[in-house]
C-alpha positions as CSV (number, residue, x, y, z in Angstrom):
1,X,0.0,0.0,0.0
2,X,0.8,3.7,-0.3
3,X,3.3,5.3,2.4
4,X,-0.3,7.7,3.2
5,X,-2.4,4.7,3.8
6,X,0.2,3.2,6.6
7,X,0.7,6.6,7.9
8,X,-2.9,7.1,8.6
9,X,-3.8,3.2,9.4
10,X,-1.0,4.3,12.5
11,X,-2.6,7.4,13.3
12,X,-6.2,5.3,14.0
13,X,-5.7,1.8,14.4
14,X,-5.6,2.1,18.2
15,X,-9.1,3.2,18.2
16,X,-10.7,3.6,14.9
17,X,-13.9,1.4,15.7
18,X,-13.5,-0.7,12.7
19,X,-9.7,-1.8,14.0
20,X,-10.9,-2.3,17.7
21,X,-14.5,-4.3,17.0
22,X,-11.9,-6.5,14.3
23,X,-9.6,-7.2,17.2
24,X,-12.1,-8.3,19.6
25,X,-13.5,-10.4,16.8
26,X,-10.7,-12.1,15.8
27,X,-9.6,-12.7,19.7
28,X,-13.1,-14.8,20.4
29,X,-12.7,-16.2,16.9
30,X,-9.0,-17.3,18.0
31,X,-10.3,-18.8,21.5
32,X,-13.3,-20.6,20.2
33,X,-12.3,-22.2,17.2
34,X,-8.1,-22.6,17.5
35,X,-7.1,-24.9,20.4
36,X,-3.7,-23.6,21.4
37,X,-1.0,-25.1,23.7
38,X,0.6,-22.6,26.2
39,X,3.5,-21.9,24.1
40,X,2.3,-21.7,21.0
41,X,3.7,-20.3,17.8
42,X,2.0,-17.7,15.9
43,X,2.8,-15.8,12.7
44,X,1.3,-12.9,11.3
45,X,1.5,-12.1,7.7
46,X,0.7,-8.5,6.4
47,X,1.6,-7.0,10.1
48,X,1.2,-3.8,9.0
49,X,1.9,-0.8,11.4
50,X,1.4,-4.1,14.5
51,X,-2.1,-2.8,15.5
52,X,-3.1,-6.6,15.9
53,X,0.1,-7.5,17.5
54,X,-0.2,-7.1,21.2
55,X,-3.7,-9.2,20.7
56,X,-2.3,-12.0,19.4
57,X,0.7,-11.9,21.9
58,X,-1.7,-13.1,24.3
59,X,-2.0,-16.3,22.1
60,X,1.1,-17.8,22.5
61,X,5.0,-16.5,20.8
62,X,4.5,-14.6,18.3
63,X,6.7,-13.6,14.9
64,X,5.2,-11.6,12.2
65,X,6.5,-10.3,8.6
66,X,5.4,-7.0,6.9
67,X,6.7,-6.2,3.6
68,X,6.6,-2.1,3.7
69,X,10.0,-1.1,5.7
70,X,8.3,1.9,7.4
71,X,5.2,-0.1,8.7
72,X,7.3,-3.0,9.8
73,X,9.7,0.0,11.7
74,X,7.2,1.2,13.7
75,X,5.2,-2.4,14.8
76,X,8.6,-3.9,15.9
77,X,8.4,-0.6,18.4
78,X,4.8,-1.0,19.2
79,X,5.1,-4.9,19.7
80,X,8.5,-5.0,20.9
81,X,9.4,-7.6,18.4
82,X,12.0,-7.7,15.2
83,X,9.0,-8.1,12.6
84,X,10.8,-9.4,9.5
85,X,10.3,-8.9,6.0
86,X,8.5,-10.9,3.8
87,X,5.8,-10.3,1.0
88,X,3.5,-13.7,-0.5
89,X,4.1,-15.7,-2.3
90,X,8.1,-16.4,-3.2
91,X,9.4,-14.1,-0.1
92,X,8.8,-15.7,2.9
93,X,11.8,-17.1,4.3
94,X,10.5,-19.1,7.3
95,X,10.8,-23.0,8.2
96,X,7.9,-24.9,7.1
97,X,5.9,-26.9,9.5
98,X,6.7,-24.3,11.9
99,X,3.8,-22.7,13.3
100,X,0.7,-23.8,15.2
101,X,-1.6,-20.5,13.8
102,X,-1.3,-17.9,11.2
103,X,-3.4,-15.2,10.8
104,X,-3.5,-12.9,7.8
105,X,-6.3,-10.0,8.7
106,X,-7.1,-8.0,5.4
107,X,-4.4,-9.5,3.5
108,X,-4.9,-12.3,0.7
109,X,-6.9,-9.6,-1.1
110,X,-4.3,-7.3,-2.2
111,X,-2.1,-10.4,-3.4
112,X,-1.9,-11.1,-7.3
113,X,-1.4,-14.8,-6.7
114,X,-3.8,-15.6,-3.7
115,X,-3.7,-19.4,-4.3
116,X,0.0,-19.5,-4.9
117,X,0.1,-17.5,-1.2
118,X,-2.0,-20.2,1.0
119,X,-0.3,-22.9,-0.5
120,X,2.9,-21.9,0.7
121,X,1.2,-21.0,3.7
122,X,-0.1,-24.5,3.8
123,X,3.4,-25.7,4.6
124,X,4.3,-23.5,7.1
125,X,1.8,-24.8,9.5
126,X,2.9,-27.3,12.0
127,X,0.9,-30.3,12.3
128,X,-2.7,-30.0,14.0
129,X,-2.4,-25.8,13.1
130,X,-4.6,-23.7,12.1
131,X,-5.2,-20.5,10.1
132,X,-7.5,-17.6,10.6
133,X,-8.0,-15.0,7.9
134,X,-10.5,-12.3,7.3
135,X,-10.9,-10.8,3.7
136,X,-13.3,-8.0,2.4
137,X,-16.5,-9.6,0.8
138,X,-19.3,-8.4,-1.6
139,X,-17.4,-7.6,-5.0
140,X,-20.4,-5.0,-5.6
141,X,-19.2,-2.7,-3.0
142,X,-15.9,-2.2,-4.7
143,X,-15.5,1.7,-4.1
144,X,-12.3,4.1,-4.2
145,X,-11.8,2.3,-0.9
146,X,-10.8,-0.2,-2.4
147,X,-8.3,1.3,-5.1
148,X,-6.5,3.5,-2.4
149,X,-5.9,0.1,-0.3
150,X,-4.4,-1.2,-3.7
151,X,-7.1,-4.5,-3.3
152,X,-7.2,-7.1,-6.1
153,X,-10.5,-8.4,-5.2
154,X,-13.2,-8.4,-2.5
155,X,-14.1,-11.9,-2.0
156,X,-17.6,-13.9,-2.2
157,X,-18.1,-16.9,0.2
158,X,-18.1,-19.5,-2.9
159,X,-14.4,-17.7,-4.3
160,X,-12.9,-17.9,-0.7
161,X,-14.1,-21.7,-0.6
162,X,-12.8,-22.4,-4.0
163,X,-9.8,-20.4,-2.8
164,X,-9.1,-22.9,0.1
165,X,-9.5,-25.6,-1.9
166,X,-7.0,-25.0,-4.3
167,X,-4.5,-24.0,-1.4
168,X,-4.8,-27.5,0.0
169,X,-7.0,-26.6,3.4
170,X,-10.2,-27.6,4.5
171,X,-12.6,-25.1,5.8
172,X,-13.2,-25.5,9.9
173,X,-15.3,-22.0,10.2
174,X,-16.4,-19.8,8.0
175,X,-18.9,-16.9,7.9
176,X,-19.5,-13.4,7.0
177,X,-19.3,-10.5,9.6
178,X,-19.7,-6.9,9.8
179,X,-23.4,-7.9,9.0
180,X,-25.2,-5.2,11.2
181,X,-23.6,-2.5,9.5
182,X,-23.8,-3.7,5.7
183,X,-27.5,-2.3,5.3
184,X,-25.9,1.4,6.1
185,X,-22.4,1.1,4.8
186,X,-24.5,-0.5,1.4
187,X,-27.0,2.8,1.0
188,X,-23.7,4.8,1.2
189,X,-21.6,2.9,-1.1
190,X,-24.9,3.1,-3.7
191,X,-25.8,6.3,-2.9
192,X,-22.4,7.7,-3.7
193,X,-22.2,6.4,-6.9
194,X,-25.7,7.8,-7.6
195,X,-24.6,11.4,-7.1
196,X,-21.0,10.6,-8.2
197,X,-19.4,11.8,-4.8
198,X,-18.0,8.8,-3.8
199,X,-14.4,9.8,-1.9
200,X,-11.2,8.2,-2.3
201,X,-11.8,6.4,0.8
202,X,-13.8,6.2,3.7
203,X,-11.6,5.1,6.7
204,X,-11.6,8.4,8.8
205,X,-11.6,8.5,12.5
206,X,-15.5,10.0,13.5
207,X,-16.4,11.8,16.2
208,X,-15.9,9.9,19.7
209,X,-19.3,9.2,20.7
210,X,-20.2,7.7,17.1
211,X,-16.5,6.2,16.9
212,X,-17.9,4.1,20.9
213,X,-21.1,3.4,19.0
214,X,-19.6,1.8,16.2
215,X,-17.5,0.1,17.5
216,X,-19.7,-2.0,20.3
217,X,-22.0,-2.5,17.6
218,X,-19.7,-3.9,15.6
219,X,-17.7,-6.2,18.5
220,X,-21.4,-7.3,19.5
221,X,-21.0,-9.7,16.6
222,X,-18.2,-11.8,18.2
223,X,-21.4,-13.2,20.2
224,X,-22.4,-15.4,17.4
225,X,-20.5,-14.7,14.4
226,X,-17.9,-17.1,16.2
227,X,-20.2,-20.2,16.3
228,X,-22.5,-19.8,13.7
229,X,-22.4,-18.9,9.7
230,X,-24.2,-15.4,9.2
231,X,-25.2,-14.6,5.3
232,X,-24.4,-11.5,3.8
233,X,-21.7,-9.2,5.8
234,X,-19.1,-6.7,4.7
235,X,-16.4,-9.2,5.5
236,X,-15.4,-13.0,5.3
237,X,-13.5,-14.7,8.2
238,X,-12.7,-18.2,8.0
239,X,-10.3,-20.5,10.4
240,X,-9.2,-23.3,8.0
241,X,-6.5,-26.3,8.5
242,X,-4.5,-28.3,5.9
243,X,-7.3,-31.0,4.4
């Protein structure tokens, strides 16, 4: 991504309600579905400025790789780690059959080669492990939001499946997510494009008060989005293992 997207993704991350509700999200997605031993080993890919890094400390020991030198400066400082470098699918230098979980939040859509990326992926999962990986869904709400974050694709459910497949896992979990929000964030994607004022993205921090609201309406959905499938959304997670 552009050097202005990581610059403002470090500005908000902490507490932009779409970063914090993800977090929580992914954390109840991480202890329902991913049986982990104490000392664990966790990797994640696409670490970008490390807003999910101290999260998945909790999990277990942690390395992570980030292709952008500037992003992967500042989460080594924030985590307290040496992120490395690394960028899918022929530049990741890490033993295979080393990890227990990888996670890869809002990643495998701004890769060429997605397939080619979770098969390598594939072998760097130790036996028994696990991956968990969230992708943007609904390839009608492609928006400038989507060109500024330099995406290839937004995913739907069947694509991600067939995705999987061809990368050599089976599917443990899957469903979409931010589904209490799609009606709104729908009627503005539509009704900019009706009146041609669509921006170049729409990722800015709101006012605190709606920034709170957002956000617990948005976390709310770790309640059931964890055990059970939900239909439409304007995300895809999954938590897949090799088949």
């Amino acid at each position: 991504m552009d050097r202005a997207i990581y610059d403002r993704m470090a500005r908000i991350d902490a507490e932009h309600w779409w970063f914090s509700a993800r977090r929580r999200i992914v954390s109840a997605l991480i202890e329902r579905q991913v049986p982990l031993k104490a000392d664990a080993r966790i990797l994640e890919v696409g670490a970008g400025t490390g807003s999910n890094l101290a999260m998945l400390q909790g999990f277990g020991r942690l390395d992570a790789i980030e292709p952008d030198v500037w992003a992967r400066s500042l989460a080594s400082r924030r985590a307290g780690i040496a992120v490395d470098g690394g960028m899918l699918p022929d530049q990741v230098e890490i033993r295979d059959h080393r990890y227990d979980l990888i996670v890869l939040l809002d990643v495998l859509e701004h890769i060429g080669d997605d397939v080619g990326s979770l098969q390598v992926l594939h072998e760097k999962l130790a036996g028994g492990g696990r991956m968990v990986l969230t992708v943007p869904a609904a390839p009608w709400l492609w928006s400038n939001h989507d060109v500024a974050h330099h995406h290839k694709r937004r995913y739907t459910a069947a694509a991600l499946r067939a995705a999987f497949r061809a990368g050599g896992f089976r599917i443990r979990h899957m469903s979409h997510f931010n589904t209490l929000l799609y009606p709104p964030i729908a009627g503005a994607r539509i009704l900019g494009r009706l009146l041609g004022r669509e921006g170049s993205d729409d990722s800015l921090m709101p006012p605190a008060p709606l920034n709170r609201a957002l956000e617990h309406l948005f976390a709310a959905e770790r309640y059931w989005v964890t055990r059970w499938p939900l239909p439409f959304g304007v995300s895809l997670l999954a938590v897949v293992e090799p088949a």
